[in-house]
MIGUTOR-275679 format. One record per residue (C-alpha): x, y, z. Coordinates in steps of 0.5 Angstrom, whole numbers, plus 500, padded with zeros to 3 digits. Example, Ala and Ser with C-alpha at 12.3 -4.5 7.8 and 13.67 -1.06 7.14 Angstrom:
BEGIN
 east north  up
  525   491 516
  527   498 514
***
This chain:
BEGIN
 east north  up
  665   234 164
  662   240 168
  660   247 166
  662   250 173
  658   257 175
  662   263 173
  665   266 180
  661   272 183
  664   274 189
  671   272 191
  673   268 197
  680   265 200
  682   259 196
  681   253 200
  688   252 197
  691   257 199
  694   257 207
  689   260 210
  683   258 207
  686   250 208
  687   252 215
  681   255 217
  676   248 213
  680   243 216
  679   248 224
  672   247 222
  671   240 220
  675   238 226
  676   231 227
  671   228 225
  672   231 218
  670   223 216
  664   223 218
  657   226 215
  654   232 218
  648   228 221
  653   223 223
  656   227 227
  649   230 229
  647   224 233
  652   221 235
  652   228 240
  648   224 246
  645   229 249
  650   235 246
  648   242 245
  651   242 237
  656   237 234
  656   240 227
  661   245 225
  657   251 224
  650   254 227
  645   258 227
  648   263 231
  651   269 228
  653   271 235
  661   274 235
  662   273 227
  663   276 222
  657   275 219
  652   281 221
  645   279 226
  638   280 223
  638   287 228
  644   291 225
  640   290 218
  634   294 216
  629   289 214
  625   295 209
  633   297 205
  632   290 202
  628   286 196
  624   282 199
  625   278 192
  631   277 194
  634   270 194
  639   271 200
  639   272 208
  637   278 211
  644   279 211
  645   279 204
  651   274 202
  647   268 205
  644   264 200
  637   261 201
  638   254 199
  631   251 201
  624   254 204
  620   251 209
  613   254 211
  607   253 217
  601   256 219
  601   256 227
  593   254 228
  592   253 235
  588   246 234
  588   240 238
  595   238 235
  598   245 236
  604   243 242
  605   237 237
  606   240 232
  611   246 235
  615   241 239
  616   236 232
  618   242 229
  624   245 234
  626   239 236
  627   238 227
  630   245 226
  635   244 232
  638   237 228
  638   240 222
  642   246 226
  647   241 229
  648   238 222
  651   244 221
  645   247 217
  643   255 218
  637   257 219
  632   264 219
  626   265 220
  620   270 217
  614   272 222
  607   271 220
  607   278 221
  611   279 214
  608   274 210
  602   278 205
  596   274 209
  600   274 216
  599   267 217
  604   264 214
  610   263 218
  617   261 213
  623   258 215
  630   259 211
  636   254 210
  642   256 208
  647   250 207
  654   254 209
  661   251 205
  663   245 210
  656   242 210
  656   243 201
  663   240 202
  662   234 206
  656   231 202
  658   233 195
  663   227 197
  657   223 200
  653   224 194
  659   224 190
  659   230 186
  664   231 180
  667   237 180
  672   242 176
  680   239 176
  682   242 169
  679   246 162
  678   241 158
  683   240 152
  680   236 147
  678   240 141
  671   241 139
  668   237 134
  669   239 126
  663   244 125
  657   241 121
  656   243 114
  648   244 116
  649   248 121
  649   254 117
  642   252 114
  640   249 122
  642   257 124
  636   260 124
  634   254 129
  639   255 134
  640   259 140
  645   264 142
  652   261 144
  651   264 152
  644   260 152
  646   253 149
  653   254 153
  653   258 158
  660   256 162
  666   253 159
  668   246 159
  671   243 165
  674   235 166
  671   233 172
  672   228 178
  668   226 185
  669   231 191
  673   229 197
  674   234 202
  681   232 203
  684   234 196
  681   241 196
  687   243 192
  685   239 187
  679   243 184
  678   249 181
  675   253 187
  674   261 186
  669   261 191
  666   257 195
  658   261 195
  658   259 187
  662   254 186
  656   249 187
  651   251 182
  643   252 186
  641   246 184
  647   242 187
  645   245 193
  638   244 194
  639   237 192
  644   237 198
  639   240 203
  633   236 201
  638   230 202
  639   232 209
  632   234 210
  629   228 208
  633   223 213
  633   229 219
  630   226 225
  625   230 229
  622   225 235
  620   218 237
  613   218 238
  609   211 240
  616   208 240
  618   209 234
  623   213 231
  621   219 227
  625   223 221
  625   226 214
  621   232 211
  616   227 208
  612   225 214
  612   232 217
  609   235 211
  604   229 211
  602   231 218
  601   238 218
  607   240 222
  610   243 215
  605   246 209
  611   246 204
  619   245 203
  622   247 197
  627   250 194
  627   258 191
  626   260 183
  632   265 182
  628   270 179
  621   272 177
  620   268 169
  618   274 167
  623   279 169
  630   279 171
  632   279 178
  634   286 181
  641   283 184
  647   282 181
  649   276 185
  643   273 181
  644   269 174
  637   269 173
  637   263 169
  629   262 170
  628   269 166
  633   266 160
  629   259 160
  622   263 160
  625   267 154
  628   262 150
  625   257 151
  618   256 156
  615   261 150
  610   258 145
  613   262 140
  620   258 140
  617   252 138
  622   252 132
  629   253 137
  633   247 139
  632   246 147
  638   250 151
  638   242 154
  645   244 158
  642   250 162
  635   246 163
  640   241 167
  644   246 171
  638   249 173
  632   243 175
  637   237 175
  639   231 170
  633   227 171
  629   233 169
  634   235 163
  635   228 161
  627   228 160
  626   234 155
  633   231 152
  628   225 150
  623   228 149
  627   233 143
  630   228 140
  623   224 140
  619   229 136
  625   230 132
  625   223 130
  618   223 129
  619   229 123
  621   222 118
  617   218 120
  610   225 119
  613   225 112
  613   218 110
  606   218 113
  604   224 110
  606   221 104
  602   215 104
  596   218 105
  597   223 100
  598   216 095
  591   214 098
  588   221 096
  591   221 089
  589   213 087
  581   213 091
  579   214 084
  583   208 081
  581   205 086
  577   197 083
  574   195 089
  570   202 091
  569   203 083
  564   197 083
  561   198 090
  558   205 087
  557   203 081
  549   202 080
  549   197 075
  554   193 080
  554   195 088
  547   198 086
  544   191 084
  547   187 089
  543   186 095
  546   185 102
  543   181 107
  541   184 113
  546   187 119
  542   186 125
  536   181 127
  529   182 125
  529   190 125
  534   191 120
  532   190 113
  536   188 107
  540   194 104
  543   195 097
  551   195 097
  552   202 093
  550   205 100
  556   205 103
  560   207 096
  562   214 101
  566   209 107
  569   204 101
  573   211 098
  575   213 104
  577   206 107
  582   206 100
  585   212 103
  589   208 109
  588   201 106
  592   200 099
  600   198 098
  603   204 101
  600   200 107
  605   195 107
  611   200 106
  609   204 111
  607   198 116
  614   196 114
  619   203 114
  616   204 122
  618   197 124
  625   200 122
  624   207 125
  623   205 131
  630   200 131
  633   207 128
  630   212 134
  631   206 139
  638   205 137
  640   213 136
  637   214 143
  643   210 145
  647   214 143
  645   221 145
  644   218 151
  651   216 152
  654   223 149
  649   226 155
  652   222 160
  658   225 158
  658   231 157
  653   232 164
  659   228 168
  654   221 169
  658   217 166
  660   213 173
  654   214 176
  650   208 176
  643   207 179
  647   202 184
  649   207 188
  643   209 189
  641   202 192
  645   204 198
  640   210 200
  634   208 203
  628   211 202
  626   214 209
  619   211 209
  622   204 208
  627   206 214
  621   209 219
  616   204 218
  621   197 218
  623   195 226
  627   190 223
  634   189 222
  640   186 219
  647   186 216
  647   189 209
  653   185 205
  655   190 202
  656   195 207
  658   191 214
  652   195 218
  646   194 220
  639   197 217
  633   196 216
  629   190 213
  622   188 212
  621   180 212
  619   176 207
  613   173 210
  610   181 211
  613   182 204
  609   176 200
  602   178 204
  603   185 201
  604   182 194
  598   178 194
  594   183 196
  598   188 190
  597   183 185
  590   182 187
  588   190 187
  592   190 180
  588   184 177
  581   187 180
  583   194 176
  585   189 169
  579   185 170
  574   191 171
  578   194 164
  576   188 160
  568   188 163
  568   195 161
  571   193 153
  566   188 154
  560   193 156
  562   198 150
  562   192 145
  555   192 148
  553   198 146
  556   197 139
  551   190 139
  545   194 141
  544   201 138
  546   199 131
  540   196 130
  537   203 133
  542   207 128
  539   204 122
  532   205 123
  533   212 126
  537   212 119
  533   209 114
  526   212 117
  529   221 119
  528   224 113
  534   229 115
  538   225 115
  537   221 108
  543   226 106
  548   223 109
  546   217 110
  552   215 105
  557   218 108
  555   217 116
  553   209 116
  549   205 121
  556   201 122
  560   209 123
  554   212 127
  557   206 131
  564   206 131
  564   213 133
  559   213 139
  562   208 141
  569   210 141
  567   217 145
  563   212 150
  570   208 151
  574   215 152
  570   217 157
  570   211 161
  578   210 160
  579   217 163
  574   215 169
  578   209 170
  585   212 169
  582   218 175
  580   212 180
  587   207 178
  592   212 179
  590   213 186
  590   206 187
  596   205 184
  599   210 189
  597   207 194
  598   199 193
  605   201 192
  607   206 198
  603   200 201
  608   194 199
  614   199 202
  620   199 196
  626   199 198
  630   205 194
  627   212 191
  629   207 183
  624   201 187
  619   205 188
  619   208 182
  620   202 178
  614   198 182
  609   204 180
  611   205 173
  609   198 171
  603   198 175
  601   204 171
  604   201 164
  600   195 166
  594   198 167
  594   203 161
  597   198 157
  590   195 157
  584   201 158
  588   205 152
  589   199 148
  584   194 149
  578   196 144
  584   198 138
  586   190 139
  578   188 139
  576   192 132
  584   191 129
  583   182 131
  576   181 134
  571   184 130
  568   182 124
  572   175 125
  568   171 129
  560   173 125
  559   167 123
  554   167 117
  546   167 115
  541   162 119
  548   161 123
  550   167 126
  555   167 133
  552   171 139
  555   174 145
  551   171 151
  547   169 147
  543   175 145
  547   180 141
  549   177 135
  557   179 134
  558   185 129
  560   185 121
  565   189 118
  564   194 113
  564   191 106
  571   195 104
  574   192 111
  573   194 118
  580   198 118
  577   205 117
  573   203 124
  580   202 126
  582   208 125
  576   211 128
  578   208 134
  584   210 133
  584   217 132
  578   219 137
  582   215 143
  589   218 141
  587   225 139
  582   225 145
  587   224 150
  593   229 146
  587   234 147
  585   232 154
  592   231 157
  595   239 154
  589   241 158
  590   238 165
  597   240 164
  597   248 162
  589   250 163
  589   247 170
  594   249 173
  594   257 170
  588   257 173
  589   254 181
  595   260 180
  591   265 178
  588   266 185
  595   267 188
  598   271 182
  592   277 185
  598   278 190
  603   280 186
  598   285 182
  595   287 188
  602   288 193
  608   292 191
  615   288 190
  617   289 197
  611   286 201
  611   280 197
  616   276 197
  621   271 193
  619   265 198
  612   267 198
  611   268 191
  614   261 190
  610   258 196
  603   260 192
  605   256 186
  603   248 185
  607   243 186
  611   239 181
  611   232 185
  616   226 185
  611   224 181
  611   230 176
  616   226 171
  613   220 171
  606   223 168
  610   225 163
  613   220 161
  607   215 162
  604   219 157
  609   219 152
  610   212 152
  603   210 151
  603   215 145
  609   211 143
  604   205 143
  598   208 138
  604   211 133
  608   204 132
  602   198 135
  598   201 130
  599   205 125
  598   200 119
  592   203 120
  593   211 120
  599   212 117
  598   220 119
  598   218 126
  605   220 126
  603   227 124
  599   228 129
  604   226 135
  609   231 131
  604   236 132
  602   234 139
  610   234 141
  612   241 139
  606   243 144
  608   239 149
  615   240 149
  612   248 150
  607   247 155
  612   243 160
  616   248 160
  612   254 160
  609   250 167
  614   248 169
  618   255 169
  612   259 170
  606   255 174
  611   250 179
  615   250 184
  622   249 183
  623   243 183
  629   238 187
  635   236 183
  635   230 183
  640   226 179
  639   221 173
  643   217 168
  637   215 163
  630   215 163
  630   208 167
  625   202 166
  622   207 161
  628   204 156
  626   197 158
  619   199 155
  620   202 149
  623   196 146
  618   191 149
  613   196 145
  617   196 139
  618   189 138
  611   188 139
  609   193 133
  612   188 129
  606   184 130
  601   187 131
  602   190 124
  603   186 121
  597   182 123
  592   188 121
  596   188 115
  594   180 114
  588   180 118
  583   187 118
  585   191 112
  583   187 104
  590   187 102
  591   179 102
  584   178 099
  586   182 093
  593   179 092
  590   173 092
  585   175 087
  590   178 083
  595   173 082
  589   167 083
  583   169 081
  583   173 077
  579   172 069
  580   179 066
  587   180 064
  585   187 062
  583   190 069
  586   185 074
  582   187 080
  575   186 076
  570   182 079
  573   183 086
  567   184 090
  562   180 087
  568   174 088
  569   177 095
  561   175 098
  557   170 099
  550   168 096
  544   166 101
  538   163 100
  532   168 103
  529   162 105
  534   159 108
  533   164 114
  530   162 121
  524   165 124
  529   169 129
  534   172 124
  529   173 118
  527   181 118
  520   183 119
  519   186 113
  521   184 104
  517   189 100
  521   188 094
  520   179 095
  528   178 094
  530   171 094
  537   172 095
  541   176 099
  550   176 100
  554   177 106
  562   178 107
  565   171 106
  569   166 101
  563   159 103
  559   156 097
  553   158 094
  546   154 097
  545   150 091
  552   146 091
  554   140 095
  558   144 100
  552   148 102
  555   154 106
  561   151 107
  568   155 107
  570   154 100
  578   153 097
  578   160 096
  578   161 103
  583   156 105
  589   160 099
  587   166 103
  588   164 110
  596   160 108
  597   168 104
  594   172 111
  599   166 115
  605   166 110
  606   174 109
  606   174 118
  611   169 117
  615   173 112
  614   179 114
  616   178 122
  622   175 119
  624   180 114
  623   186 119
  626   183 126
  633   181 121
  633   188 119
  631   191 125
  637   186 129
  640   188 123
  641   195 124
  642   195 132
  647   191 131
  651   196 126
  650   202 130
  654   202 136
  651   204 143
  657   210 145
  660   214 139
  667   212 138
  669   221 139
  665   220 145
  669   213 148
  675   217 147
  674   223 151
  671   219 157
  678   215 156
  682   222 156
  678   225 162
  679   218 166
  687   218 164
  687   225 166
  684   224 173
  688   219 174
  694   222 172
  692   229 176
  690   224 182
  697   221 182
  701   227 182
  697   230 188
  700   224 191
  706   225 190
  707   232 191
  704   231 198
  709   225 199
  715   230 197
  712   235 202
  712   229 207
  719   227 205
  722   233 206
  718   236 213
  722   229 215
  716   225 216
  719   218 217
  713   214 215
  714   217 208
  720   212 206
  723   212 199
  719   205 198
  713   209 198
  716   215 194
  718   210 188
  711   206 189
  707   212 187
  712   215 182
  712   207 178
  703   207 179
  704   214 176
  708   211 169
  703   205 169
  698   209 169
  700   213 163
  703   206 159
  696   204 160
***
């Protein structure tokens, strides 16, 4: 189903007689063939194609009959003003030691682009703005549009849809204000499609050839052609494809036109201005409470571009519940800290205050008393209490729930955007030119019976070897970096604790800032630093391993480096989350027997209330540190390499700088730029579902960050980038794969933090087991939860240097028996019951989540049954459409006495058109 562009300027109907006539003169009798085909296979000819540049004894005006100063030069069209620029290639004519190099690569490119019929214009330096810049348009005339609209299989207009619209929501009344204006959401009618042939033009709702492709049909045309047009051999090897061009220096940019200034509309009546409309209604801060205008976003960029805004829209919208519920758990935390037992008797004076805790580091630190840490026990209640279980629980649910819906709005999208029959498998037909220049080698595909390119497998397992190589140095050095930081940790504590007890400046808030916290904190800040060094130097890396392992398909290259970058993000961004939540404070060992990193650092304690608090430091300082850092890169950075360029057009009146040059001095958005894009949404993902036992607001703050988010994507995008190349996808790819993969491993992850890092297990435990006071259950908690050690017992190398106050006992964190029983320091029952609790509720709760989550993906249906039902009706309808175009044809051919058309022939197509309808 399409929306097809309105029509603007009318034009003969291929249908009609002359219309039809004319097309079939100009595609002569190679109209089977591509554009480029033709091209090449001239062998020394002039031009094969069906149209040139030459405007010579056409009806089209020359450059000369036209007065450059009577037009706009932010026009999108020719100097004639009909022609529409399609694509702008630009180059500055240095005269370097490579100059006559790159003057031939260019005519012998310009002259294979004209013999594939493309038509071509050229701009002086002489009137570019700095007079160096030398611009080049392409213009796509009908019979090349036609020709590749059927090699790419392009669906377009056969019928007006005839379905009737959905019933009206009962909420849209309340929803109105969130909605946009009916012209922007829907901006053409709808239209049942089918892929182009050429040869069945009549079929198709043609009612004029200059707009019947919308723009951005037409780039992604041009930029098909462009990419596989060769310009020379050099060293023997046959060169082709802008890519290379642009990486030699022959070009300095190719891109298709914005249509208009963001910020007012174009001048011409023949322009749209769809780039004004998405500025106003969309790209804008202040419309950050208005649904997205998701089909003009693929009308105007590309599915692939569209169907990203479409997931990440319904991502946040998503995200709403899950804030509330979080909201709502934190606020339960907020109102219960005073009910809180365990905090209670830690700040307690007669109990917190009278138990002495051993020291936390060797010789320099003292024995301390446990109401210090009275402040961090209060706020630890704030994110480690019941509602941490529901809340662990309720996300491992909404992640099956956003998982599954994502289903199915991606599949009414692949409806109503025509790719329902577009599968990536036909994009494996398409090699990337890269793969096809630097392979020599060829050999049959067995899917299309022709030769082409193929890179043998001893080469292929040499470039593998050395990929996995470089991606497990990088892995390897991520973990030698985590292991650095844990040093850190080990070896400033002590120094924070007797910068702490001994600065008099700092005794005010010593209770809320702990040496343990001091820690956490500048030991997180130090790991962000050090993920976004490393992030900096991999992505280049990552890069270039991939170009090196030469991917067949645009899909295999993209799938290759989204796993390399997931791999390795997985890993810096995750890693010191997965050590405070699974490694610190497990592995401590206990007074006169403690373990030690390399054997010189003595391994890190938890805090006496649990060291989820410390997780939820790391947690939020990583997460919000790069929310915050990445909205600079994306909007700051940018505006501010445009800002340079954008003194042209304060500077210089419309008429001297033009829609091309404008455009040429915006940033690039990259094949890449989409990758980026998702890569960090889905590492947000991680931080939201990995981890969020621990920060129940973590959801909230990716609320936040998305509304933002979806406002300075589009803002960049429309303002501050060229126009990016349309590019055609059904999904959001490997990405899907990923989010699942993540979501099933949350499931653990919680559950392991609820079991392992937070204190609810040992409560429980203590509740309904050790409990004595049944008037206060949780009475008594603390002093069960430590450990008694025997001053005496300590050796020379852990005993402090200091103990002014004689203490003969100290406690520390854990179930072991006291120094006067049996079992000296041995781990008591009490520790046993705890561990079979911890492992026994990971059980449960994996089990109980996964049935629930397998559960609910298996009610909910992938594809919405309306949605079904009108991808039946559009195929019975093409068919049907299809069937009777045959038929007519055959009744022409019947009656102009055709002798093959037999009336055998004639009753075969009427008896297919019956079945089809039975069917």
């Amino acid at each position: 189903m399409r929306r097809p562009e309105s029509p603007l300027r009318s034009a003969p109907l291929p249908g009609s007689s002359s219309g039809k006539a004319a097309t079939m003169n100009r595609l002569g009798k190679k109209a089977n063939e591509t554009l480029i085909e033709m091209a090449l296979s001239a062998d020394g000819e002039e031009c094969n194609g069906p149209e040139t540049i030459s405007t010579a004894g056409s009806e089209i005006p020359s450059s000369s009959e036209i007065d450059k100063r009577h037009q706009s030069k932010d026009s999108i069209f020719f100097r004639d003003g009909v022609r529409r620029i399609d694509f702008v290639l630009s180059y500055v004519d240095d005269l370097n030691k490579e100059w006559e190099k790159k003057l031939e690569r260019r005519k012998e490119f310009e002259s294979n682009l004209q013999k594939a019929g493309l038509e071509l214009e050229t701009e002086d330096k002489k009137e570019s703005e700095d007079g160096k810049i030398f611009f080049v348009k392409i213009h796509a005339p009908w019979e090349v549009l036609i020709t590749y609209a059927e090699v790419l299989n392009i669906k377009v207009p056969i019928r007006e849809n005839d379905i009737p619209p959905m019933v009206e929501n009962p909420l849209d009344c309340v929803l109105f204000p969130l909605r946009l204006p009916e012209k922007v959401m829907h901006p053409e009618p709808d239209y049942f499609t089918a892929p182009f042939s050429k040869d069945k033009q009549e079929l198709y709702l043609i009612n004029d050839e200059s707009t019947f492709f919308s723009p951005s049909m037409r780039n992604r045309i041009v930029n098909y052609i462009l990419t596989r047009c060769p310009y020379g051999t050099e060293e023997g090897k046959k060169k082709f494809g802008i890519k290379r061009l642009l990486n030699n220096g022959t070009y300095t940019a190719a891109y298709p036109l914005h249509d208009c200034q963001y910020w007012k509309k174009a001048s011409d009546p023949n322009c749209d201005s769809e780039r004004y409309t998405l500025y106003m209604e969309w790209a804008r801060f202040l419309r950050f409470y208005k649904e997205q205008p998701l089909v003009l976003i693929r009308k105007y960029y590309g599915e692939k571009i569209g169907i990203y805004f479409a997931w990440l829209g319904f991502y946040t919208e998503m995200l709403f519940l899950a804030a509330v519920v979080g909201l709502i758990c934190f606020l339960y935390g907020l109102f219960t800290m005073d009910e809180n037992m365990s905090s209670k008797e830690i700040c307690d004076p007669t109990i917190g205050g009278e138990i002495i805790m051993c020291p936390l580091c060797d010789r320099d630190c003292e024995y301390w008393r446990l109401n210090t840490t009275c402040e961090s026990s209060q706020y630890s209640h704030l994110f480690d209490n019941v509602a941490t279980l529901f809340f662990a629980i309720f996300m491992g649910i909404w992640v099956t729930l956003f998982l599954e819906f994502w289903k199915r709005r991606q599949a009414r999208l692949k409806y109503e955007w025509d790719l329902v029959d577009f599968e990536e498998e036909q994009q494996q037909l398409q090699l990337r030119p890269e793969y096809e220049a630097k392979c020599t080698q060829k050999k049959k595909n067995p899917v299309t019976q022709e030769m082409e390119p193929y890179l043998p497998l001893t080469s292929q397992a040499v470039r593998f070897c050395i990929s996995g190589a470089t991606v497990l140095f990088w892995v390897s050095l991520i973990i030698a970096s985590m292991i650095a930081v844990i040093v850190y940790r080990l070896a400033v504590y002590a120094a924070f604790a007797s910068l702490m007890e001994n600065t008099q400046t700092l005794q005010p808030i010593s209770g809320l800032l702990t040496p343990q916290l001091a820690t956490s904190v500048t030991a997180s800040c130090l790991n962000f630093v050090i993920i976004m060094i490393l992030n900096f130097f991999y992505e280049r890396i990552a890069i270039w391993i991939t170009d090196m392992e030469i991917p067949r398909t645009h899909m295999e290259y993209e799938n290759r480096l989204t796993m390399k970058m997931f791999l390795f993000q997985f890993v810096n961004y995750y890693s010191s989350c997965f050590y405070v939540a699974f490694f610190k404070g497990k592995f401590v060992g206990y007074p006169g027997a403690y373990t030690y990193m390399f054997n010189r650092w003595r391994n890190e304690e938890c805090d006496p209330a649990g060291c989820l608090i410390e997780l939820t430091t790391q947690l939020t300082i990583v997460m919000a540190g790069k929310q915050i850092w990445g909205n600079i890169q994306e909007a700051i950075v940018p505006w501010i390499c445009n800002w340079w360029g954008r003194r042209k057009a304060r500077n210089n009146p419309e008429n001297l700088y033009s829609r091309w040059e404008q455009d040429h001095d915006l940033q690039t958005f990259g094949a890449l730029g989409l990758f980026y894009e998702y890569l960090e949404m889905v590492i947000q993902f991680g931080f939201i579902t990995l981890f969020v036992a621990s920060f129940p607001l973590a959801p909230l703050l990716a609320l936040m960050n998305n509304i933002l988010e979806i406002r300075v994507d589009s803002w960049k995008l429309t303002t501050q980038y060229r126009r990016p190349v349309a590019a055609k996808a059904h999904s959001i790819g490997v990405w899907q794969e990923i989010l699942n993969g993540m979501a099933i491993l949350s499931v653990v992850t919680n559950a392991f933090i609820v079991a392992f890092t937070s204190d609810m297990i040992p409560r429980l435990v203590y509740y309904y087991a050790y409990s004595e006071n049944e008037d206060s259950p949780m009475s008594g908690y603390i002093n069960n939860s430590l450990s008694v050690f025997l001053i005496s017992d300590f050796p020379e190398r852990n005993e402090p240097k200091e103990n002014p106050e004689n203490f003969v006992i100290c406690r520390y964190r854990d179930y072991r028996y006291p120094p006067d029983h049996e079992r000296k320091y041995l781990h008591t029952m009490q520790f046993w019951h705890i561990l079979a609790a911890k492992l026994a509720f990971i059980i449960i709760m994996e089990h109980v989540v996964f049935i629930v989550k397998f559960f609910v993906a298996w009610m909910i249906p992938d594809v919405p049954a309306d949605v079904k039902a009108k991808i039946k009706r559009e195929k019975y309808l093409t068919q049907k459409i299809l069937h009777e175009y045959e038929l007519e044809k055959l009744k022409e051919r019947l009656c102009q006495g055709d002798k093959r058309a037999t009336e055998k022939e004639f009753i075969a197509t009427e008896g297919r058109m019956e079945l089809s309808r039975a069917m």
